[in-house]
N, C-alpha and C positions, 0 to 999 in steps of 0.2 A: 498519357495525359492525366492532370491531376483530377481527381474526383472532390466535390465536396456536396458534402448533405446540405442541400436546401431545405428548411422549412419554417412553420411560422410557431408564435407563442402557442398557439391554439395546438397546436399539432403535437407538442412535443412531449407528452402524456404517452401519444402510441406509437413514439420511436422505441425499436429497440436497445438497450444499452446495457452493458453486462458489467459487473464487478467482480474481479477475481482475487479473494483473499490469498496469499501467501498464507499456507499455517501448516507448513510440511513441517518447520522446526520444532512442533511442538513436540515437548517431551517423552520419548517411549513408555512412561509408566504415567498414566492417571492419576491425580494426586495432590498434597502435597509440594510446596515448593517450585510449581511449576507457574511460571509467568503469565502465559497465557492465560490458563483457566483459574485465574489468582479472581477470589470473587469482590465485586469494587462497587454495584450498584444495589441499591434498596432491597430484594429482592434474590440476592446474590447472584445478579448480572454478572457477565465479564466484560472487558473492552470489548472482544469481538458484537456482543449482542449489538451495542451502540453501533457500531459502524454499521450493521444491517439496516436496524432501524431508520441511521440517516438517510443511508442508500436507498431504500425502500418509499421513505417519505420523499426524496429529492425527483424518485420517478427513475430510476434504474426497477428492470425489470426479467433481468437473470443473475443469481449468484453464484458463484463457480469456487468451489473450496479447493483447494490444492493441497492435499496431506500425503502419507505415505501409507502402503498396504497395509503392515502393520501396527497400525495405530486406526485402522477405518472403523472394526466394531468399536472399541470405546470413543471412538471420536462420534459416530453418529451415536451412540447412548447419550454419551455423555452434553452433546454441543447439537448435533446435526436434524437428529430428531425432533429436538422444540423448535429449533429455527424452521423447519422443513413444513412446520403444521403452519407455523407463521408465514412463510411462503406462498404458501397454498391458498390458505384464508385470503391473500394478497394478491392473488394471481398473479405473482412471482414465480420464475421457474428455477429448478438449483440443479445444480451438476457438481459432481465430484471430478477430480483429476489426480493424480498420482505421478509422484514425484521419487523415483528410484534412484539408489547409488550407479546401481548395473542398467540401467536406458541409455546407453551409448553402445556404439557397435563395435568395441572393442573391450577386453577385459580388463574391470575396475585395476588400477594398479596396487599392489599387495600392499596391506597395511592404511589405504586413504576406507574413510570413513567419513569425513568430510563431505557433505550437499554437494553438488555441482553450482549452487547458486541463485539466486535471482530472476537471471537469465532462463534458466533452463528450468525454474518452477513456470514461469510465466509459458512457455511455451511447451507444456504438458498437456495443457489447456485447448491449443489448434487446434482437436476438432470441433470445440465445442462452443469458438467464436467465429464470427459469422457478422458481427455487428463490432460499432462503435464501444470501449469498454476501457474502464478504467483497474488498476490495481493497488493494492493497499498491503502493509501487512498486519497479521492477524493482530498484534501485542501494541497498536500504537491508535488513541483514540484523535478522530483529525480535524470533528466540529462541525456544524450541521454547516455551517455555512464554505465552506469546503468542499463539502460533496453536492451543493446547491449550483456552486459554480463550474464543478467538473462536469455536472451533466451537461448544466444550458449549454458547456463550449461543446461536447460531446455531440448534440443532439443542431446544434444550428454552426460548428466553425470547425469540426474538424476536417482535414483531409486524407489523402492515402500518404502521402508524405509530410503534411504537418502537425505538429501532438500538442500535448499541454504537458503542465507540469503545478503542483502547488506550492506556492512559498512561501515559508513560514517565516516569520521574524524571530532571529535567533534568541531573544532575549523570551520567547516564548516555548521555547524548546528544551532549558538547561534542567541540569537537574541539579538538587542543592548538596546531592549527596558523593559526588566525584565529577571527575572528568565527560564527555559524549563528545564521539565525531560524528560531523555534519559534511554535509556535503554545500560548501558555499556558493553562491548562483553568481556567477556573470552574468550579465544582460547588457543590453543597447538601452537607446532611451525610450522604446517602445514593448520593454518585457522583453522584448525576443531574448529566448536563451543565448548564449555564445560559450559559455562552459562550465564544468560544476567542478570545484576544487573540493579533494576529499581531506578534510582536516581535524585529527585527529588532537588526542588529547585538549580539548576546549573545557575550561575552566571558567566561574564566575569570578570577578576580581571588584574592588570596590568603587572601579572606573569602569568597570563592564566586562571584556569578556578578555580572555586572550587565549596562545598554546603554545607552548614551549615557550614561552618569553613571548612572543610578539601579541599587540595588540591585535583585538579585530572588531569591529563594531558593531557593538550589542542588537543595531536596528538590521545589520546586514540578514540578507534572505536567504533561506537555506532550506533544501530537498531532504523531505521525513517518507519518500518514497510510494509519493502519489502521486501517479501517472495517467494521461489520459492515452489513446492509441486510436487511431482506426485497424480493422482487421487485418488490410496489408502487411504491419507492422510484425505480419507473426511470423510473414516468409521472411524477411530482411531477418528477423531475430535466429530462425532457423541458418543461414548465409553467417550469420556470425559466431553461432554455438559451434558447427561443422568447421570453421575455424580457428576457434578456441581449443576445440578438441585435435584437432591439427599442429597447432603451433606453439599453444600454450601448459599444454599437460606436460608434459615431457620434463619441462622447466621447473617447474615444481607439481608432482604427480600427488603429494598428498594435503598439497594446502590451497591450489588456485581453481578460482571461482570465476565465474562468468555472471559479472553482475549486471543487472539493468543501465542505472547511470555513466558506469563505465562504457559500456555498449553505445550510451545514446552520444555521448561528449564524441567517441569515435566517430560516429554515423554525422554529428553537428561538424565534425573537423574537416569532413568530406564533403561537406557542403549539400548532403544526400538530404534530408532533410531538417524542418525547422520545428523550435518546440517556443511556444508560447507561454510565459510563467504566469499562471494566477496568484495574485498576491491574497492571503487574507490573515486576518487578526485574531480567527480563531487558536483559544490556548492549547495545545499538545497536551495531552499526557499519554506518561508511559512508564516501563519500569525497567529501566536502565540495572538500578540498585534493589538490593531487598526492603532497603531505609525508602523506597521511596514509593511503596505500599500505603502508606498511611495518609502521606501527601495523594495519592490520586483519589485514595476512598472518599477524603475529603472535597477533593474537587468535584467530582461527581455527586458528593452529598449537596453541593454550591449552587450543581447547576440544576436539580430538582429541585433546593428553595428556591429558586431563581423561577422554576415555571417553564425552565429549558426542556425538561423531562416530565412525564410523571412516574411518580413510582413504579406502578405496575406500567412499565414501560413501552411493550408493546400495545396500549389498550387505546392509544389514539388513531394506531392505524385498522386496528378490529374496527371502531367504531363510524370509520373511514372519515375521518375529521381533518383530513390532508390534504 
């Protein structure tokens, strides 16, 4: 039977709802050059700090890092320790998870070095969901009003078989400095997702967008891999990794991945269950290119004249002004 959370506006402060960053990819050496921890805000914030922040304000109240063993000390120096005080201050709770080559029950094939993926970061995390929760990754900033919407569906419409999903408008996602593939949304005329088209090579053109030649339109809505779930969702993902690892390794043992979207378009084609697209207008950034460092430091500098931010960034929610 399908489950779903009931509750009211009043109520949904002491739901619990978890967010789980992806940020295994981040780079073995602290540093230098590395995307993630590329400093963007007043302060020398990074993207990740904002996503907390918003999460934080929106009324999410666990966050779940997904990294790998070797990279835990410098990632809590470096990142996890000031977020972790900020947490606390918040009565936020945080958990780590750990994302290995070797967490499979057969031996890595010679030579892959390569993640397992999406899939199998997100489901590192099982013990440690238990609640309605959403997923992000660390390197892409997604807009307060994004994760405003993700809870309220989180906390009063999700069910054991129905999810979300956020859409971006692609003309808000490109980047000025090359190519970026998106993942393009089908829908019905009521959001319901119906499938994600993974497309590659997307270029800006002076008519809007296109890849490889063909047109595609610029207002078209597209997954930057912000997901909503109920906890169910992490056996069905278990049922599809155990398969993956079954049918799809073999095929290509050093380059295939078990990715979320991919997973879910399968799980939408079997009619297993349904995902509901939030649309919003919030702008993307991210750093696709090195050239497109400057563009985000800017945007971010935008959106603290703007009043979106304040500089010392986490001091609105110290101050509990949320």
């Amino acid at each position: 039977m399908t489950k779903t959370v009931q509750v009211t506006a009043k109520d949904v402060i002491n739901i619990k709802t978890a967010l789980l960053i992806m940020a295994a990819g981040i780079g073995r050496r602290f540093g230098t050059g590395i995307k993630q921890l590329e400093a963007v805000g007043a302060n020398g914030e990074i993207i990740m700090d904002y996503s907390v922040h918003d999460a934080i304000k929106s009324g999410f109240n666990k966050i779940i890092f997904v990294i790998r063993k070797d990279i835990e000390n410098d990632f809590r120096e470096k990142i996890g320790e000031r977020i972790e005080k900020v947490c606390s201050d918040c009565n936020v709770e945080v958990k780590y998870a750990f994302q290995e080559l070797d967490d499979i029950p057969f031996s890595v094939p010679e030579g892959r070095t390569k993640p397992w993926g999406t899939g199998h970061a997100v489901l590192t995390a099982k013990e440690f969901i238990n609640e309605p929760f959403a997923i992000i990754n660390a390197d892409d900033y997604y807009g307060k009003t994004a994760f405003k919407k993700m809870h309220d569906y989180l906390c009063n419409n999700i069910k054991s078989d129905s999810y979300c999903m956020m859409g971006y408008t692609l003309k808000n996602t490109m980047s000025e400095n090359g190519s970026v593939t998106r993942g393009l949304c089908v829908t019905d005329n009521n959001q319901n997702l119906i499938k994600i088209v993974e497309t590659r090579n997307i270029i800006k053109t002076n008519f809007g967008a296109e890849a490889d030649g063909t047109a595609i339109d610029i207002n078209s809505y597209v997954s930057m891999n912000m997901w909503g779930f109920a906890p169910e969702f992490m056996d069905k993902l278990k049922i599809g990794f155990n398969d993956f690892l079954e049918n799809e390794v073999a095929k290509e043992p050093l380059t295939s991945e078990f990715l979320v979207p991919i997973y879910v378009d399968k799980l939408l084609n079997k009619n297993s269950i349904s995902v509901k697209m939030l649309p919003t207008n919030d702008i993307w950034l991210g750093m696709t290119y090195k050239e497109d460092i400057p563009v985000v430091v800017e945007g971010f500098k935008r959106l603290i004249e703007n009043g979106e931010y304040n500089s010392d960034l986490y001091s609105d929610l110290l101050t509990n002004n949320f």
